[in-house]
C-alpha positions as CSV (number, residue, x, y, z in Angstrom):
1,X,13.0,-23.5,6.4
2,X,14.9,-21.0,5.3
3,X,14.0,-19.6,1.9
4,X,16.6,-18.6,-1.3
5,X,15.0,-14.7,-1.7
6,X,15.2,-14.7,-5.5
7,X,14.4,-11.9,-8.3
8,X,14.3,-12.1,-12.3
9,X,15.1,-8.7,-14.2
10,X,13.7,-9.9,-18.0
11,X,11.0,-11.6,-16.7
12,X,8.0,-12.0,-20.0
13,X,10.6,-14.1,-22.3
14,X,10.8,-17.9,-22.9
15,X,13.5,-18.7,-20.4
16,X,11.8,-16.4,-17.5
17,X,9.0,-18.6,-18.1
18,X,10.9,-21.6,-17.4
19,X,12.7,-20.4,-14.5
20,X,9.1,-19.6,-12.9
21,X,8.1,-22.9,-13.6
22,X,10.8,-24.7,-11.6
23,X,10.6,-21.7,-8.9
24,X,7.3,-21.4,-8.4
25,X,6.3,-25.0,-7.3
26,X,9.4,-25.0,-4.4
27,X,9.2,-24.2,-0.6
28,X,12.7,-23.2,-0.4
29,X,12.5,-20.0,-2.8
30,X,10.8,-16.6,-2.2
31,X,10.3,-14.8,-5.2
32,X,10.6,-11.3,-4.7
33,X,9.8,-9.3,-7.8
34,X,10.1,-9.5,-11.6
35,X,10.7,-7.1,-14.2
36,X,10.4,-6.2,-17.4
37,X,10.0,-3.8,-20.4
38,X,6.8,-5.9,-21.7
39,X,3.4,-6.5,-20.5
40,X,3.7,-4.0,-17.5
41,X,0.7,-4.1,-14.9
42,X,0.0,-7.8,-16.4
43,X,0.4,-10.6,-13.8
44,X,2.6,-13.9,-15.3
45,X,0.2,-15.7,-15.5
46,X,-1.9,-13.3,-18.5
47,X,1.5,-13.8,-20.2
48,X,2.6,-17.1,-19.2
49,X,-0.7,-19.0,-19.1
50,X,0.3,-22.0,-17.7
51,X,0.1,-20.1,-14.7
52,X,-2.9,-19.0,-15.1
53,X,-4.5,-18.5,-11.1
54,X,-1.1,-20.2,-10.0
55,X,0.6,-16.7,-8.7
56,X,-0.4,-12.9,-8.6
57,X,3.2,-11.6,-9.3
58,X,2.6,-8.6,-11.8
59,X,5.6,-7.8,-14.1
60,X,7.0,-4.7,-13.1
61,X,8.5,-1.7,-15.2
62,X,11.4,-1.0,-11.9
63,X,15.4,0.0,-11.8
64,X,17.7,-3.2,-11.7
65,X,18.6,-2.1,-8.4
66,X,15.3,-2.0,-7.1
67,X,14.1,-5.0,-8.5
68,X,16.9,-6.9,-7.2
69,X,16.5,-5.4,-3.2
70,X,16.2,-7.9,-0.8
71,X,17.2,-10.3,-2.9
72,X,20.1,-13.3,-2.6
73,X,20.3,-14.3,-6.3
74,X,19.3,-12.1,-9.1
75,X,18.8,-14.2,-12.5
76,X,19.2,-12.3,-15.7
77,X,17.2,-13.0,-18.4
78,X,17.5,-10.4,-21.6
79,X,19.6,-10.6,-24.6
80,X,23.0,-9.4,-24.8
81,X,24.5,-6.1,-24.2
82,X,21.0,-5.4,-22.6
83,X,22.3,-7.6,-19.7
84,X,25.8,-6.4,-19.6
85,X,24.0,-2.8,-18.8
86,X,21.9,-4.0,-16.4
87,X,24.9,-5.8,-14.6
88,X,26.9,-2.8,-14.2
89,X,24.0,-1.4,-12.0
90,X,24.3,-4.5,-9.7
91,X,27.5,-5.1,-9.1
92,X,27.8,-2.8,-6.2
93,X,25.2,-4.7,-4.1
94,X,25.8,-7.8,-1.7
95,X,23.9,-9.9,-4.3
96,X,24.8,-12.9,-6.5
97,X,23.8,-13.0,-10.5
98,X,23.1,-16.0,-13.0
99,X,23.2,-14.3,-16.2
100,X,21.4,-16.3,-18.6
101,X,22.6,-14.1,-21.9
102,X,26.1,-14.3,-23.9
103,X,27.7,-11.2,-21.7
104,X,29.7,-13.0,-19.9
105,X,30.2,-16.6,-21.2
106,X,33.7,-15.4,-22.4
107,X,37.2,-14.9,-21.5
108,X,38.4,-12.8,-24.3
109,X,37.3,-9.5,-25.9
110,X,38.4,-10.1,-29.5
111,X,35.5,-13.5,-29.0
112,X,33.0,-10.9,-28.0
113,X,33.2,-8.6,-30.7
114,X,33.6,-11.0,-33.0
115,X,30.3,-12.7,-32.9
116,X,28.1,-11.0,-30.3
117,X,28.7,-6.8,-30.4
118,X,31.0,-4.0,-32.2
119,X,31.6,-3.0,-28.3
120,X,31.1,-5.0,-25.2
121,X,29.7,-2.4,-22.2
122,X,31.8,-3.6,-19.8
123,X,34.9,-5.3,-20.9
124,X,36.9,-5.3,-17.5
125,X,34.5,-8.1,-16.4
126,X,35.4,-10.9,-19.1
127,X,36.6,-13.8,-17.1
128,X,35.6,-12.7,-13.6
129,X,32.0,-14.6,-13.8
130,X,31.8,-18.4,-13.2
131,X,31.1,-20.6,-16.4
132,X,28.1,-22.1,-15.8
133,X,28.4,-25.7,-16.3
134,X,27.7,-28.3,-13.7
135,X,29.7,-31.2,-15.8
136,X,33.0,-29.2,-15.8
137,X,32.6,-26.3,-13.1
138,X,30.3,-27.6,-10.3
139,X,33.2,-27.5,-7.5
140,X,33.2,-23.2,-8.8
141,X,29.9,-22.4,-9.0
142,X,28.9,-24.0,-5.4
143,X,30.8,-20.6,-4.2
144,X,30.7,-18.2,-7.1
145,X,28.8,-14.9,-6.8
146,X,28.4,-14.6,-10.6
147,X,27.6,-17.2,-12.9
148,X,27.2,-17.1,-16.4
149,X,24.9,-20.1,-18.1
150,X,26.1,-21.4,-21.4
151,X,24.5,-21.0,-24.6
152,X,22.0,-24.1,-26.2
153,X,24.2,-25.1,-28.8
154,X,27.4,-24.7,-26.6
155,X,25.6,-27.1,-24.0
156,X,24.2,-29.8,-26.4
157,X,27.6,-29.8,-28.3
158,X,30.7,-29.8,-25.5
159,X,28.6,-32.2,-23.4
160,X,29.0,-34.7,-26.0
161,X,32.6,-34.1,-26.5
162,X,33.7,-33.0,-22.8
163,X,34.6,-36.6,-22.2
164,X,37.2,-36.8,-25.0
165,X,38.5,-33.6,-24.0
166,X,39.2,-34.5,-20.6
167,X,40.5,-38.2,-21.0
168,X,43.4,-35.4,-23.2
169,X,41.8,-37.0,-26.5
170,X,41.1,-34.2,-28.7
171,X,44.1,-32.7,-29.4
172,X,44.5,-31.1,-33.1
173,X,41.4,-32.1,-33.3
174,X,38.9,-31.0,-36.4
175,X,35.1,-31.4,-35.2
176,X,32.6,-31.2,-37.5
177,X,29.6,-30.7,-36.2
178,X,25.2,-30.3,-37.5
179,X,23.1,-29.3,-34.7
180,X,19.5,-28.7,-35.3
181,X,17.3,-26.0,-33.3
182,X,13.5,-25.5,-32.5
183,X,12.2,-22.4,-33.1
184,X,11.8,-21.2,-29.3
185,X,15.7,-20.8,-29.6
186,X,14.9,-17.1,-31.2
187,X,12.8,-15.5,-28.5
188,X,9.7,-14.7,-28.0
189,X,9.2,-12.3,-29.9
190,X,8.3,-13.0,-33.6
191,X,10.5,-12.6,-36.4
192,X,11.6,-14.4,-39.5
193,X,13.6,-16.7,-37.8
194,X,10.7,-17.9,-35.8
195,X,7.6,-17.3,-38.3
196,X,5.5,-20.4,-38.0
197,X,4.4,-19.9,-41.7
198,X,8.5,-20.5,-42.8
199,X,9.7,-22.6,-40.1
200,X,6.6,-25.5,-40.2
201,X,7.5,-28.3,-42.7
202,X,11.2,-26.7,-43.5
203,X,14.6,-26.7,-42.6
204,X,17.1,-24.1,-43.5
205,X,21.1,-23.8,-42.6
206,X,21.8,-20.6,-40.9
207,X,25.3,-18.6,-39.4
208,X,27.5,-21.2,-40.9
209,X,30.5,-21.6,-39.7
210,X,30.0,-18.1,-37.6
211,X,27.5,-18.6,-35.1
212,X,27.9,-17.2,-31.8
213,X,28.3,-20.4,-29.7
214,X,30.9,-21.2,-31.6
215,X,34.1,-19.5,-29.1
216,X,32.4,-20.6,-26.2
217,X,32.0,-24.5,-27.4
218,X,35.8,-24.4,-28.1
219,X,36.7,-22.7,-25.1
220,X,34.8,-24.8,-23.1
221,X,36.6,-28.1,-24.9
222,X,40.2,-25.8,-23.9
223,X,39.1,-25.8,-20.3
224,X,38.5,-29.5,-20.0
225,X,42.0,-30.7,-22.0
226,X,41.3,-30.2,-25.3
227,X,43.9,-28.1,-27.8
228,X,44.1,-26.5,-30.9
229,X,41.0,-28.1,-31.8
230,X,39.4,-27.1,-35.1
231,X,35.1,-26.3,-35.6
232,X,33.2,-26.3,-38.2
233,X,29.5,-25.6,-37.0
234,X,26.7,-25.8,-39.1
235,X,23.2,-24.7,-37.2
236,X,20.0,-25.7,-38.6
237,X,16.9,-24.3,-37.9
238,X,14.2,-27.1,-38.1
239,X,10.0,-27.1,-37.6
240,X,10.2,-27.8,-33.5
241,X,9.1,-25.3,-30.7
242,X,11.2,-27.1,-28.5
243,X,14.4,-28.9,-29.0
244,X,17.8,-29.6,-30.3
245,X,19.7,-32.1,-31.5
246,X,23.6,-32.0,-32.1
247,X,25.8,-34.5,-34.2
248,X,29.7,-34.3,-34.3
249,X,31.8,-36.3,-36.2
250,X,35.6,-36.8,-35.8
251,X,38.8,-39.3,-36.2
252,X,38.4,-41.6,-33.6
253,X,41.1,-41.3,-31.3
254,X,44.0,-44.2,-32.2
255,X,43.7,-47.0,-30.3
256,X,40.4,-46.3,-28.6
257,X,37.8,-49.3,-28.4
258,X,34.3,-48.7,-28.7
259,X,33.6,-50.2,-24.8
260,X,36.5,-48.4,-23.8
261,X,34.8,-45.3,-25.0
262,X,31.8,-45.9,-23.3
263,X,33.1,-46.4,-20.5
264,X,34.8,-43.2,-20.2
265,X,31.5,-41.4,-21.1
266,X,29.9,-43.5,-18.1
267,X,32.5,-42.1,-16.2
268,X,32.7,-39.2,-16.4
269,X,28.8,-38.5,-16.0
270,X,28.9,-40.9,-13.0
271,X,27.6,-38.1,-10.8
272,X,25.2,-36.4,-13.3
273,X,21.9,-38.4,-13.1
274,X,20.2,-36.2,-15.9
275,X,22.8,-37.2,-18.4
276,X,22.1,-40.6,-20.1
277,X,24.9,-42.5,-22.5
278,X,22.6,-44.7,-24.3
279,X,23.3,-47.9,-25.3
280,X,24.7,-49.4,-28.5
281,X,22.5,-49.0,-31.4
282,X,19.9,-46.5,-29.3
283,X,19.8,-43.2,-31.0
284,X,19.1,-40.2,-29.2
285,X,15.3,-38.7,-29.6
286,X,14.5,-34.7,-28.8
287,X,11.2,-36.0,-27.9
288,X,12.3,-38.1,-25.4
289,X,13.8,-35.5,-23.1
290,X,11.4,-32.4,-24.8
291,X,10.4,-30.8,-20.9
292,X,12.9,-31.6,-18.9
293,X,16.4,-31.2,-18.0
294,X,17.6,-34.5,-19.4
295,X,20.6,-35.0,-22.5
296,X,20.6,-38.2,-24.4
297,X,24.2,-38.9,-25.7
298,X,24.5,-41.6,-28.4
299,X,27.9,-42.8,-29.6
300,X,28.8,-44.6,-33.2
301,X,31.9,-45.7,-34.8
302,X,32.2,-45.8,-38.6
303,X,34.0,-49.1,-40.1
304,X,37.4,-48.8,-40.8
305,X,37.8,-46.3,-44.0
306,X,40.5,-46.9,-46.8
307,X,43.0,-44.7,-45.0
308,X,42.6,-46.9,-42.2
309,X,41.0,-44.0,-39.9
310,X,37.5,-45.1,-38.5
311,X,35.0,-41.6,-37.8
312,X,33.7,-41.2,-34.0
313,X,29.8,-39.7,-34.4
314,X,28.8,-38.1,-31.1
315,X,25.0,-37.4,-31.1
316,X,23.0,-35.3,-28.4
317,X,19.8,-33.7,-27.7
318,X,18.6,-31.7,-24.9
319,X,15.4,-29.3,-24.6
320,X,16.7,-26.0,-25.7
321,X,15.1,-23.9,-23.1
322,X,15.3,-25.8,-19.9
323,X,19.1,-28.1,-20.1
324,X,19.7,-25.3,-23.2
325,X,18.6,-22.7,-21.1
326,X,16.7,-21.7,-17.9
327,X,17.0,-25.5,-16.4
328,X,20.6,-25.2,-16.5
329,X,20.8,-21.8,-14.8
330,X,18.9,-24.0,-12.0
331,X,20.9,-26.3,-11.6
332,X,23.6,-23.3,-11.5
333,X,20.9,-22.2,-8.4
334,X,20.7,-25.3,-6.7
335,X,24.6,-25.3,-6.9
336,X,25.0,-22.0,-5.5
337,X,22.2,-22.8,-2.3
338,X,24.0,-26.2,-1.3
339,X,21.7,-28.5,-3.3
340,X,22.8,-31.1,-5.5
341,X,23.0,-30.0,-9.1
342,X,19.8,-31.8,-10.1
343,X,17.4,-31.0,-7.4
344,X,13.7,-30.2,-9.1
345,X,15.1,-31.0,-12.0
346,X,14.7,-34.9,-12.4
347,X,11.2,-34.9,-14.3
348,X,11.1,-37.2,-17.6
349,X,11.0,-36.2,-20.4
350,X,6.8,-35.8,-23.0
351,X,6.9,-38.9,-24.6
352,X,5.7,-38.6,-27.6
């Protein structure tokens, strides 16, 4: 069998981790090297220790370029503008990139600077990687040499809405949308946002209405049909490692039937086994597809209010670091080496 020859470059965070897990246990990937600015010397496993006597790969203080030698797909795995740096030493090899940081996730400059940096380090590559969503790009990304994997929130949130967008249903639309994250969201490396002594037992509004995600969720809804539709995002942190859970409300579409909803939801994730449309009066659960790559999509219609609208509630939860994260950017990876997009990926979810 021939093997994928794979390197990471960021390789002691939260979402490395996950993208050893999934790599580690397959016959058709050679890992060649991983690198970082942290725990040099250390093998992943002293850092990671559920690999503990699993692998001897040492995390490695090396140049992008010669961490990524050899290799067929190079994942990035650092935060923003960090990554963008990093890229522009690898664009001149004969490799292919799954950025997992913001760098690249959009089209337009004014976006950039307007929720991620004052500058972006290499503007001239906006729009030339690959958006990496399966449910919306999967026919691109099979042939793309750079892929960029969506934010958690912008995943949890357009899945639930991509149908309506597509079916040419959310146009003018205003969205208002909750979504609630575990703490593993802000890195690995502690800070406020993360402290178990404020996050246990709480729950605390943060960014509104100007959180990062928030360009990329509506240009994703543009790309699939939707127009001149209208946010308002409201993040939450809440007392989970792992975990999110998003709820968007909007007018339902006129004349649109609850089963003829479903239906079109059904549909349009025909082809994405990992994606489940629950049933009438079954609410979507984070602990129900906590560890793996699964989303739970609920869908509720409000009686009819005095103005005679009705509100469509869209609820959806995913794991934040594997479908949020790292397990998306390998189902990008299974895309890109002729697999289909779920491949490895179809373990259930910890329940409870």
């Amino acid at each position: 069998m021939k093997k994928t020859k794979v390197s990471i470059i960021g390789g002691s965070g939260y979402l490395a981790a996950e993208l050893l897990r999934n790599l580690l246990s397959r016959d058709d990937v050679e890992i060649l090297r991983v690198s970082s600015k942290d725990h040099i010397g250390k093998t992943i496993g002293e850092v990671n220790r559920s690999f503990w006597g699993l692998s001897d790969i040492v995390l490695e203080d090396i140049p992008p370029q010669e961490c990524a030698a050899g290799a067929d797909i190079v994942f990035l795995a650092m935060p923003h503008v960090i990554t963008a740096r990093v890229a522009m030493e690898l664009f001149q090899l004969d490799i292919r990139i799954i950025d997992l940081s913001g760098d690249f996730r959009l089209k337009q400059l004014s976006d950039y600077t307007g929720y991620y940096a004052d500058q972006h380090p290499c503007p001239e590559r906006l729009g030339t990687f690959v958006y990496g969503m399966p449910e919306l790009y999967a026919e691109q990304i099979k042939t793309a040499k750079y892929v960029a994997n969506p934010g958690c929130f912008a995943t949890c949130i357009a899945t639930s809405l991509l149908p309506l967008a597509n079916a040419g249903l959310m146009q003018q639309s205003a969205v208002k949308v909750v979504a609630l994250t575990g703490s593993s969201g802000s890195g690995v490396h502690p800070q406020a946002g993360n402290h178990h002594t404020l996050r246990s037992n709480n729950l605390k509004t943060y960014k509104v209405f100007s959180h990062q995600h928030t360009p990329e969720i509506l240009q994703t809804l543009s790309a699939a049909g939707a127009g001149q539709v209208k946010l308002d995002f409201v993040p939450v942190s809440a007392p989970l490692a792992r975990g999110m859970m998003s709820i968007a409300q909007l007018d339902l579409p006129a004349g649109l039937t609850e089963d003829r909803l479903r239906q079109m939801y059904e549909a349009y994730y025909k082809d994405f086994p990992l994606i489940s449309v629950l049933p009438k009066g079954m609410s979507p659960e984070v602990v129900a597809v906590k560890n793996s790559a699964r989303i739970e999509i609920g869908i509720e219609i409000s009686q009819t209010h005095s103005d005679g609208c009705k509100t469509l509630c869209v609820t959806s939860v995913l794991d934040n670091l594997i479908k949020g994260g790292a397990g998306q950017a390998i189902q990008n990876f299974n895309l890109m080496t002729g697999h289909d997009n779920n491949y490895q990926l179809d373990q259930l979810g910890m329940w409870p």
